[in-house]
TORNU-28352 format. One record per atom (N, C-alpha, C): residue in one letter; x negated, z, y negated. Coordinates in steps of 0.1 Angstrom, whole numbers, padded with zeros to 4 digits, always signed. Layout:
N
aXZY;...
This chain:
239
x-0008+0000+0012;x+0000+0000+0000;x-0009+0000-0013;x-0005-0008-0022;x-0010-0011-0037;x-0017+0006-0042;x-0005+0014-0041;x-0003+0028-0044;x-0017+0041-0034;x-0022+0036-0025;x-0026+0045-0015;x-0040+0051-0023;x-0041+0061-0022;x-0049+0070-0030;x-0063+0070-0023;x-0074+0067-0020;x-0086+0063-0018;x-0097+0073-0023;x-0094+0081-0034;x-0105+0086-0040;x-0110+0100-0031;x-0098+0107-0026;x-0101+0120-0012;x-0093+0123-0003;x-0101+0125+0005;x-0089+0128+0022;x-0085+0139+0019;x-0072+0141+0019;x-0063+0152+0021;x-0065+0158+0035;x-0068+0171+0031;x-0069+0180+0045;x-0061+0192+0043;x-0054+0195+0036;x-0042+0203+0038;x-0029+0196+0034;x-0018+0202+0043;x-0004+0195+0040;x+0004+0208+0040;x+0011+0213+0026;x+0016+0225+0024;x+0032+0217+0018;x+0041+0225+0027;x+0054+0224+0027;x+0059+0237+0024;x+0073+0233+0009;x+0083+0245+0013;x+0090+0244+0021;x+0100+0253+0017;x+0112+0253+0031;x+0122+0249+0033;x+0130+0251+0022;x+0147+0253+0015;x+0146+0234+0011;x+0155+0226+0021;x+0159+0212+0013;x+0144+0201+0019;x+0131+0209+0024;x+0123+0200+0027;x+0121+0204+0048;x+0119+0215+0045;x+0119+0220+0063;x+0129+0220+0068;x+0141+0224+0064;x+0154+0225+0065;x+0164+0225+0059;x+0177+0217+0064;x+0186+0211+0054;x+0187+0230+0049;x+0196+0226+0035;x+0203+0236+0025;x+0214+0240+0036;x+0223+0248+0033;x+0234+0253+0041;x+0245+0238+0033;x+0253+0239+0045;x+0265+0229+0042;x+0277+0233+0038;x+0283+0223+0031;x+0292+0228+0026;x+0302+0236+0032;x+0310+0237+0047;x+0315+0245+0052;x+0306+0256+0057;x+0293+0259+0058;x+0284+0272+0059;x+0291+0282+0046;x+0290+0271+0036;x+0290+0280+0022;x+0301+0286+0020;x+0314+0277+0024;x+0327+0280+0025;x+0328+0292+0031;x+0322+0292+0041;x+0322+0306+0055;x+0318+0320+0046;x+0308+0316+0041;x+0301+0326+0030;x+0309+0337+0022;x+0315+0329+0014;x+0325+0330+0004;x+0333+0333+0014;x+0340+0330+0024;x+0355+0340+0027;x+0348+0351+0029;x+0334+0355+0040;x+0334+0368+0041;x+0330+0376+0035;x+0326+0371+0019;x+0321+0378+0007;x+0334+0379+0004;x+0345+0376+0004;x+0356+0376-0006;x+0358+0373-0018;x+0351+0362-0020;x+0352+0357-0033;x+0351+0341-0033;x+0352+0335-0046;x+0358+0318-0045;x+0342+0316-0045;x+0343+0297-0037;x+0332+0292-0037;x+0321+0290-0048;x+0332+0286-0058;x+0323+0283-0069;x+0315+0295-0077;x+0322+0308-0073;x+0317+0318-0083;x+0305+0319-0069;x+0305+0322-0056;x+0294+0324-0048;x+0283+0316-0053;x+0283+0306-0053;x+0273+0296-0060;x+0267+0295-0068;x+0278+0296-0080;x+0271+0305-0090;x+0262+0314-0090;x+0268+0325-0084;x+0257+0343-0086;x+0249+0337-0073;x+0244+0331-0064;x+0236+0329-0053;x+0224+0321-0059;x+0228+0316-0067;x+0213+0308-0077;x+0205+0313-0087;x+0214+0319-0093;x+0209+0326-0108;x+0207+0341-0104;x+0211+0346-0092;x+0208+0361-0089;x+0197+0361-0076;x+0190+0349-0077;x+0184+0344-0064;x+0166+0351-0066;x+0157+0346-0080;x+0147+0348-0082;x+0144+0365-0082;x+0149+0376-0086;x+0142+0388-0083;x+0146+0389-0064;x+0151+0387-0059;x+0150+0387-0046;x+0144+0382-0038;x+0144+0370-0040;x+0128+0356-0037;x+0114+0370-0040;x+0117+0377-0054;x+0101+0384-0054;x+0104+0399-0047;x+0112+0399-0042;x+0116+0412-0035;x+0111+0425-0041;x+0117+0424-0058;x+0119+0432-0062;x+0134+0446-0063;x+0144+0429-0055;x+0157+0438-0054;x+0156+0439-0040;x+0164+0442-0032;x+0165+0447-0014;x+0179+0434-0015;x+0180+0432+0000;x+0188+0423+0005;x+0205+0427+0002;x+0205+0439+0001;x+0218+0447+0000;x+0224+0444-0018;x+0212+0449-0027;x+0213+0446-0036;x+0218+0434-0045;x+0212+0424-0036;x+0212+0414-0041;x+0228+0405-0040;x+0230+0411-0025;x+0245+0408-0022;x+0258+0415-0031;x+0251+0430-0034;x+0263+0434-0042;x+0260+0428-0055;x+0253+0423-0060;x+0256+0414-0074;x+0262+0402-0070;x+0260+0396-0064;x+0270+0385-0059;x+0280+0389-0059;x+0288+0398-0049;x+0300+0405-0046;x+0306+0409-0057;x+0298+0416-0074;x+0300+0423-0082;x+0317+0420-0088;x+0323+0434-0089;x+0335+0430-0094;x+0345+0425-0080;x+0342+0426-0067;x+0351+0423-0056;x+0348+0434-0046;x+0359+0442-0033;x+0355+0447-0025;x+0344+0452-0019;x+0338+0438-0014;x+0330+0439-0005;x+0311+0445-0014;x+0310+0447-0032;x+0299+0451-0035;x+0299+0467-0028;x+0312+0472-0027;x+0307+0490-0023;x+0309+0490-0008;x+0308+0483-0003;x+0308+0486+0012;x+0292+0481+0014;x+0281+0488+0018;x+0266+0486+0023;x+0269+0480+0039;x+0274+0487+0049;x+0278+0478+0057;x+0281+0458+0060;x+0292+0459+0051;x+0293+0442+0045;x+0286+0437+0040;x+0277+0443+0029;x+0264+0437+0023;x+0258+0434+0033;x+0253+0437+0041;x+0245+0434+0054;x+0245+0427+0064;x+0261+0426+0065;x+0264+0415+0072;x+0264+0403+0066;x+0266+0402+0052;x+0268+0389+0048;x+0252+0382+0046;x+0240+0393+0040;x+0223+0390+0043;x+0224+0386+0054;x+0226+0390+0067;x+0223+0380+0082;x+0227+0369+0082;x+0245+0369+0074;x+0250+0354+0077;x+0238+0345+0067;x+0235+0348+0053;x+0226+0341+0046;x+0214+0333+0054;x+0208+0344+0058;x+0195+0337+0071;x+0201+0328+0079;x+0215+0330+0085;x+0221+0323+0094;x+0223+0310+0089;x+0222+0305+0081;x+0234+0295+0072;x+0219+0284+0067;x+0208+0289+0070;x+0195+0283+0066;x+0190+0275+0084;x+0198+0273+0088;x+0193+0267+0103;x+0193+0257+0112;x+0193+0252+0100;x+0194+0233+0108;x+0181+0228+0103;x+0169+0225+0114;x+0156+0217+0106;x+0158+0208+0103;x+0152+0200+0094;x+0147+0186+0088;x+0138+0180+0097;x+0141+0171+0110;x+0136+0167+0122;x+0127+0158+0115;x+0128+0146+0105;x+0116+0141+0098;x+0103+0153+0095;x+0106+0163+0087;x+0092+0170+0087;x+0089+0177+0097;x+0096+0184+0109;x+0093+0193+0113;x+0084+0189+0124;x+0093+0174+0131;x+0085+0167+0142;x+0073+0158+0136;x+0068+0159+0123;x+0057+0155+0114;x+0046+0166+0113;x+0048+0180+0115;x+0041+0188+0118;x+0029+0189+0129;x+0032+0186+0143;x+0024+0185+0151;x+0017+0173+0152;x+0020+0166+0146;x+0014+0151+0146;x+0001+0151+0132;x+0010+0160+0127;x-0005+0164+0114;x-0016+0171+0115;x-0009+0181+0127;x-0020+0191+0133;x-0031+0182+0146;x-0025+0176+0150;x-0032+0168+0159;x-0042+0162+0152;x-0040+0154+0143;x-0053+0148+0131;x-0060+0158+0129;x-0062+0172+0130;x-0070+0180+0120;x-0067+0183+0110;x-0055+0181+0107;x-0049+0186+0088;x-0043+0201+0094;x-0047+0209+0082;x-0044+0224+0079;x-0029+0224+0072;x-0022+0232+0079;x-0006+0232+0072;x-0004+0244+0065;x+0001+0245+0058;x+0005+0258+0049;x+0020+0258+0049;x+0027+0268+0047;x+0040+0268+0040;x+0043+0275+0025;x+0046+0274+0017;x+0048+0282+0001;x+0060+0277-0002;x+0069+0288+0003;x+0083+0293-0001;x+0086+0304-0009;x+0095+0304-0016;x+0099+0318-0025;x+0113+0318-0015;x+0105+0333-0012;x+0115+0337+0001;x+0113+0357+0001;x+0123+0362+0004;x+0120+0377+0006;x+0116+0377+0019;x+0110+0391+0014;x+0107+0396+0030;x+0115+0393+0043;x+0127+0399+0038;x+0133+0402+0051;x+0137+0387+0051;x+0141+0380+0045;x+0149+0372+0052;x+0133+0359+0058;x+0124+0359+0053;x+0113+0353+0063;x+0106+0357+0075;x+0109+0370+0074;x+0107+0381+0086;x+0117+0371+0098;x+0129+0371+0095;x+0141+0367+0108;x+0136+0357+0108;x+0131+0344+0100;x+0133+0334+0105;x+0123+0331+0111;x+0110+0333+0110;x+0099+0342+0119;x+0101+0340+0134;x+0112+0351+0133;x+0118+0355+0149;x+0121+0347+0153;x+0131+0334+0142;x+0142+0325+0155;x+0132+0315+0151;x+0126+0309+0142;x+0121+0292+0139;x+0104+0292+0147;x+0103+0290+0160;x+0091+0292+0165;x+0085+0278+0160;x+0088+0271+0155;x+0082+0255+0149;x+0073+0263+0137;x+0073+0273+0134;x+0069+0281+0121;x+0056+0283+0126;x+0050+0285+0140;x+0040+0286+0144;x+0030+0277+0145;x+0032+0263+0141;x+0025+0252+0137;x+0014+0255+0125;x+0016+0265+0113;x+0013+0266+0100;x+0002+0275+0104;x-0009+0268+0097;x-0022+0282+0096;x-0019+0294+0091;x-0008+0284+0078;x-0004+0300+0068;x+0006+0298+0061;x+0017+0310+0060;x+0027+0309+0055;x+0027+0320+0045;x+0029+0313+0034;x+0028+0316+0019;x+0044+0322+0013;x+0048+0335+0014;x+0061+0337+0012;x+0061+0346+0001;x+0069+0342-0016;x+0071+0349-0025;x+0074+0366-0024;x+0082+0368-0016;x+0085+0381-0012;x+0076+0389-0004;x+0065+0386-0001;x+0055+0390+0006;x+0040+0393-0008;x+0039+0381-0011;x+0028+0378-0023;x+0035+0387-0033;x+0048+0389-0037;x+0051+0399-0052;x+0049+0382-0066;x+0051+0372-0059;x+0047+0359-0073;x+0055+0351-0066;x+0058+0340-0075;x+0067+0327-0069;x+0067+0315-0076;x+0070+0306-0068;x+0065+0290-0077;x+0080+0291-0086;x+0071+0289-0100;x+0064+0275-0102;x+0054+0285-0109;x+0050+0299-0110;x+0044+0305-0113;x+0028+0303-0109;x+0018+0299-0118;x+0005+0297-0118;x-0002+0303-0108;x-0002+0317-0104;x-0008+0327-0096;x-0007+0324-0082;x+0004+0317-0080;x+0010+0315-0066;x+0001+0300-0058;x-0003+0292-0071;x-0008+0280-0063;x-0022+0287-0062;x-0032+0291-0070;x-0040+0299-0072;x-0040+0305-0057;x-0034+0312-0055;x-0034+0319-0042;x-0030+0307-0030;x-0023+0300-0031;x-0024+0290-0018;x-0039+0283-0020;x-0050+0280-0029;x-0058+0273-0027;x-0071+0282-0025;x-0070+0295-0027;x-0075+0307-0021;x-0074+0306-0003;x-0064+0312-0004;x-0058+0312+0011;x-0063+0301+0021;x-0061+0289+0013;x-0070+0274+0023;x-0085+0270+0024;x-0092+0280+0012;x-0104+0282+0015;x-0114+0289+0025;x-0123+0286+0027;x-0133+0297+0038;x-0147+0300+0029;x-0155+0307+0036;x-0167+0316+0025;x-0176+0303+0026;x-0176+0292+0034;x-0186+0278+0034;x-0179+0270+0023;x-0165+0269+0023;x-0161+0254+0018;x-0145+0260+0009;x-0147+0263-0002;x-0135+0264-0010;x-0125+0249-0006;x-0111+0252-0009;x-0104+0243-0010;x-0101+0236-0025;x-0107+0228-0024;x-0101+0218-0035;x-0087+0213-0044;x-0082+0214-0050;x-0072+0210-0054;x-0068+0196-0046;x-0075+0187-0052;x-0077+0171-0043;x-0071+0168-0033;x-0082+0180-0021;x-0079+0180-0008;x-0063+0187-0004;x-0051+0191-0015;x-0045+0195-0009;x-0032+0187-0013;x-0023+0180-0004;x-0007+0176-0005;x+0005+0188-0005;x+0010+0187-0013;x+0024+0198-0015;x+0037+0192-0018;x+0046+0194-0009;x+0060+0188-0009;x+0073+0195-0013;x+0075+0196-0024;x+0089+0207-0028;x+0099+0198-0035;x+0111+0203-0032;x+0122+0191-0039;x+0130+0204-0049;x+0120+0206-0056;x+0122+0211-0073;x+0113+0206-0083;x+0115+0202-0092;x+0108+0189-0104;x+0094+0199-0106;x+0101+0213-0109;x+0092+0225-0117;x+0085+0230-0109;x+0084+0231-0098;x+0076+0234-0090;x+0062+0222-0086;x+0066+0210-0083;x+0058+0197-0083;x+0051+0201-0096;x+0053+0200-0110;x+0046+0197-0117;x+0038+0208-0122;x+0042+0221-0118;x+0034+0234-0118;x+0019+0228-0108;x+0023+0225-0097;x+0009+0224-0087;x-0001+0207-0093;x+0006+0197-0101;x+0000+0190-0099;x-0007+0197-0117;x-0007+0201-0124;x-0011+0209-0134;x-0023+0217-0128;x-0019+0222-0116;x-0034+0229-0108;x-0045+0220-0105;x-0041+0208-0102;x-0050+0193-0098;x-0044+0190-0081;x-0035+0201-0078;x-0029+0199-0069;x-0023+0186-0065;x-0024+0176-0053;x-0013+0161-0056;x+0002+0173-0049;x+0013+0164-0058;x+0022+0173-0053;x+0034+0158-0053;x+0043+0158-0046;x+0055+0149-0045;x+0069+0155-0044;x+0077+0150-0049;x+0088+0153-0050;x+0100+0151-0040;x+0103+0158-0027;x+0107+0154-0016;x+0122+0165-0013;x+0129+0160-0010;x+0141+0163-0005;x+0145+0159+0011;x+0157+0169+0016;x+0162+0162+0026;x+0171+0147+0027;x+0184+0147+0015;x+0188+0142+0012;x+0180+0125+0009;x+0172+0125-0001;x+0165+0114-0009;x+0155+0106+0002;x+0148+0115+0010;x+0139+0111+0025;x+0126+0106+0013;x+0118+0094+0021;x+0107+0088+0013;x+0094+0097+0021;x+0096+0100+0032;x+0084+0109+0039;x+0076+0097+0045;x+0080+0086+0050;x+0068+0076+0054;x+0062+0073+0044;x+0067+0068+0031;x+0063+0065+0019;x+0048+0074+0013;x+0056+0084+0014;x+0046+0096+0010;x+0031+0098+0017;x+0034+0092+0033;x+0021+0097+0041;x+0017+0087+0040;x+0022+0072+0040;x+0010+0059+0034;x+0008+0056+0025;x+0008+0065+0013;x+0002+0066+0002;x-0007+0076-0001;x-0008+0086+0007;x-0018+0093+0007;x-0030+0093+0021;x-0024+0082+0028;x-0031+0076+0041;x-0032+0090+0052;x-0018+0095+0056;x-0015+0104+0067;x-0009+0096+0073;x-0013+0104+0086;x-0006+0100+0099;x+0012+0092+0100;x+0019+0081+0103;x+0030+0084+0097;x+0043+0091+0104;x+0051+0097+0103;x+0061+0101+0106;x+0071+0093+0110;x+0079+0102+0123;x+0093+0094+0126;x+0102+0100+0121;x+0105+0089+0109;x+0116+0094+0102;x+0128+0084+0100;x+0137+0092+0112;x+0147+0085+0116;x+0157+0089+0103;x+0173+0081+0100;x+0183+0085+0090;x+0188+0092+0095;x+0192+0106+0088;x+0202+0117+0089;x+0211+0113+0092;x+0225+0123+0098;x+0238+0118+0099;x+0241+0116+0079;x+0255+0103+0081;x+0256+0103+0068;x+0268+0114+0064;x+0273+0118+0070;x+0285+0125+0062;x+0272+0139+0057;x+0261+0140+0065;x+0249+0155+0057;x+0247+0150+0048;x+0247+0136+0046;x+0238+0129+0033;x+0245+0132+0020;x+0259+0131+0025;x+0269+0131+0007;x+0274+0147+0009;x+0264+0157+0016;x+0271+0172+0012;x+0254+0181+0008;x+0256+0180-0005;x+0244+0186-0011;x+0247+0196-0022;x+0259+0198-0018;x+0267+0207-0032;x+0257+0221-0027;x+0255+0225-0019;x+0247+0243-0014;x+0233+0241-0017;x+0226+0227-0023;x+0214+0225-0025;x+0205+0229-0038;x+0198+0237-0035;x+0192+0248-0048;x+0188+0235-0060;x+0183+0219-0053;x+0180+0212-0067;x+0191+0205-0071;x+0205+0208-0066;x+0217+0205-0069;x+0220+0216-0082;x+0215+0230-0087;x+0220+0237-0093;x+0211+0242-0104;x+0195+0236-0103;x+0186+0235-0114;x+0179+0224-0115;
């Protein structure tokens, strides 16, 4: 390709999670949500985005974060329900993105270093941990609620290009690819000297992306289409 980048081999390939590893929850996940929060869809949506970042830095607890959602309905003073509806949340994140995820072992087989850098809490990257064993492909998984920072925050690529380093061979900006389908987040890492692309489940363009950066390529078959036109639960649907 005209476009294919020549000047350095990429040896790390760092993925978020939300929209790139795995679809967003679907519209009837979200639906499910909202009835057992007790409250209308569009207000869950609402407070699930904008009440989203101090819990990404696991400043608030999972409980917490639900009764601000809930605020003003039943289910905020019951701590029991709060908790159930945190599990359903993790639950509702569980459909992989078979283009990236079956692109993983095929990258590791080259010799490329995988990372993951999500803004994620503890607990809820803890469970997925437990159920998503494809997680175990990644040298290193970079989780906001773990680090106390979060993209698009400076500190946080800093610390992924730390992390990909060893005491013989720092990691390079150059050397590293980064895939997040948030605008502000891509242009936070490429500001680092990071290459970063702007990737979704929905939009695809993942073969594009690895023959322009001359990686291995990926089988990236077409989603079902009725997932394609339901993106309303999708976090770059709401900033």
């Amino acid at each position: 390709m005209k476009d294919k980048l020549p000047v350095m081999q990429i040896k790390n390939v760092v993925f978020d999670y939300g929209s790139v590893l795995v679809w967003p929850p679907s519209s009837t996940a979200c639906s499910r949500v909202a009835e057992a929060a007790g409250i209308s869809k569009p207000l869950l949506m609402e407070r699930y985005f904008s009440e989203r970042s101090p819990y990404d830095r696991d400043t608030i607890s999972n409980i917490e974060y639900w009764r601000r959602i809930a605020q003003g309905y039943p289910a905020a003073d019951d701590d029991k329900h709060l908790q159930r509806l945190a599990a359903l949340d993790v639950e509702i994140w569980s459909e992989p993105n078979e283009a990236t995820v079956n692109w993983l072992p095929i990258l590791k087989k080259a010799g490329l270093t995988l990372a993951v850098l999500s803004n994620m809490p503890e607990s809820f990257c803890s469970a997925l941990e437990e159920r998503d064993l494809w997680l175990q492909n990644f040298n290193y998984r970079i989780f906001s609620g773990r680090v106390k920072m979060s993209k698009p925050e400076t500190a946080i690529y800093q610390l992924l290009l730390d992390s990909l380093s060893t005491d013989s061979a720092p990691c390079l900006p150059e050397e590293v690819l980064f895939l997040d389908d948030l605008k502000d987040n891509v242009i936070a890492a490429r500001q680092m000297g990071i290459n970063a692309e702007l990737y979704n489940v929905f939009t695809g363009g993942l073969t594009a992306i690895a023959e322009k950066y001359g990686l291995p390529i990926p089988e990236e078959l077409p989603p079902p289409g009725d997932r394609l036109q339901d993106s309303a639960c999708a976090p770059h649907h709401h900033f």
